[in-house]
C-alpha positions as CSV (number, residue, x, y, z in Angstrom):
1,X,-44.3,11.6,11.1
2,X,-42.1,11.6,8.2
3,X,-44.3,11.9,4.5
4,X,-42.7,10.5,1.4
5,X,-44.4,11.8,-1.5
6,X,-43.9,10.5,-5.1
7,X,-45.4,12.4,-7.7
8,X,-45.8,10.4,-11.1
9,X,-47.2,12.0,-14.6
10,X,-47.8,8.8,-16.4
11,X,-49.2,8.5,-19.8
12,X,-53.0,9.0,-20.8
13,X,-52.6,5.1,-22.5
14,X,-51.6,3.3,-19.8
15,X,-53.0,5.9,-16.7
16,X,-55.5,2.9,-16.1
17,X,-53.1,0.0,-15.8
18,X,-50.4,2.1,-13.9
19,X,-53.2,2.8,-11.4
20,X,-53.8,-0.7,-11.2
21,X,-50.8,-1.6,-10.8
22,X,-49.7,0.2,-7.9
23,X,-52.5,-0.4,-6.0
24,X,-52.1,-4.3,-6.7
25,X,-48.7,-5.0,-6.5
26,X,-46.3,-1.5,-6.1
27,X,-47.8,-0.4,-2.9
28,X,-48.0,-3.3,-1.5
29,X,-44.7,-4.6,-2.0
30,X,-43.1,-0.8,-0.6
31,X,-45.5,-1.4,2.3
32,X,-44.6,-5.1,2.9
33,X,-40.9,-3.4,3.7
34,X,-42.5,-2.3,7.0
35,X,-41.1,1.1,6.8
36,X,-44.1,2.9,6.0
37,X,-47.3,2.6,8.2
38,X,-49.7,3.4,6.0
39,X,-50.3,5.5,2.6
40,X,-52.4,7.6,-0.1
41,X,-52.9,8.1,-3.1
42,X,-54.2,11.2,-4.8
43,X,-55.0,12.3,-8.2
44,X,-53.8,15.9,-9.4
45,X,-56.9,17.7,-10.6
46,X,-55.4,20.4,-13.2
47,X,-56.9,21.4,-17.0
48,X,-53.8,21.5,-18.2
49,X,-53.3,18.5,-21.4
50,X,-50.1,17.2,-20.8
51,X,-50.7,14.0,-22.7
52,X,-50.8,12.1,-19.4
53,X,-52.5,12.0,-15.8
54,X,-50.7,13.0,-12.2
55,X,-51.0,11.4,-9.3
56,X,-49.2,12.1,-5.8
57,X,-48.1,8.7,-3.9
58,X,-47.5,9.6,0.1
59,X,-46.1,7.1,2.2
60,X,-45.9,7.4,6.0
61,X,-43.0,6.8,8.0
62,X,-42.9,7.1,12.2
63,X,-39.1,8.5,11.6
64,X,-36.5,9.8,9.1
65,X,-34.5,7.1,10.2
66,X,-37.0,4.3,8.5
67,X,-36.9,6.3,5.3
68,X,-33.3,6.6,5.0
69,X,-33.1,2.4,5.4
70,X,-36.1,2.5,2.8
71,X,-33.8,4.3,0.4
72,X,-30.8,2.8,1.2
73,X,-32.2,-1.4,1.3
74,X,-35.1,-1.2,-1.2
75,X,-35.7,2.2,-3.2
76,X,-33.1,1.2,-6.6
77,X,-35.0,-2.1,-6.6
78,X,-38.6,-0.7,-6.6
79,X,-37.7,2.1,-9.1
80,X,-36.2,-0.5,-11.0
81,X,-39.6,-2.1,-11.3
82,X,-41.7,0.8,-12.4
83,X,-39.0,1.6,-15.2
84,X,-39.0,-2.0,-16.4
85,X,-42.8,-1.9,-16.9
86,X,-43.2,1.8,-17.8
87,X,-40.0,3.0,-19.9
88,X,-40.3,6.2,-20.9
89,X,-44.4,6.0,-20.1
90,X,-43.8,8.6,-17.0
91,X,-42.0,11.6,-15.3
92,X,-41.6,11.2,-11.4
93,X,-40.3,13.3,-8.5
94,X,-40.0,13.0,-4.7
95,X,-40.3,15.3,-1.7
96,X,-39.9,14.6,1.6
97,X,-41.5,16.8,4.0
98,X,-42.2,16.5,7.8
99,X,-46.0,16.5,8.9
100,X,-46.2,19.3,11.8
101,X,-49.9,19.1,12.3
């Protein structure tokens, strides 16, 4: 099992309708690709005030394989998306990691 994990620092002002949003309409269309086969998402508990809240995005995948056609068919499209509605609202990065257990 392949994990794709997104972690997103958006805003405190729009925190609430990011979260939303994901759930509503992001997540569902990444998951409507039929790559993934199933996902979480968690909230980073820290003290630290950055000005804005965390949250880790993991999506499953059976292989590599259905990642890399992920990346290479949809990913510019859904990032895309997020930028258009957020610009400049959040700071993201990826890992990719292999789930051994």
């Amino acid at each position: 099992m392949i994990l794709f994990n997104e972690t997103v620092s958006i805003d405190n002002a729009v925190a609430a309708e990011w979260l939303e949003w994901m759930k509503e309409t992001h997540i569902p269309e990444v998951m409507a690709t039929t790559y993934f086969v199933n996902y979480q998402i968690a909230k980073v508990m820290e003290d630290e005030d950055t000005g804005g809240t965390t949250f880790a995005v993991q999506y499953f995948a059976r292989h590599l394989t259905d990642l890399q056609e992920y990346h290479r068919d949809h990913d510019k499209n859904m990032q895309a998306k997020m930028q258009a509605r957020y610009p400049g609202k959040y700071a993201a990065f990826r890992t990719v990691l292999e789930v051994v257990g």
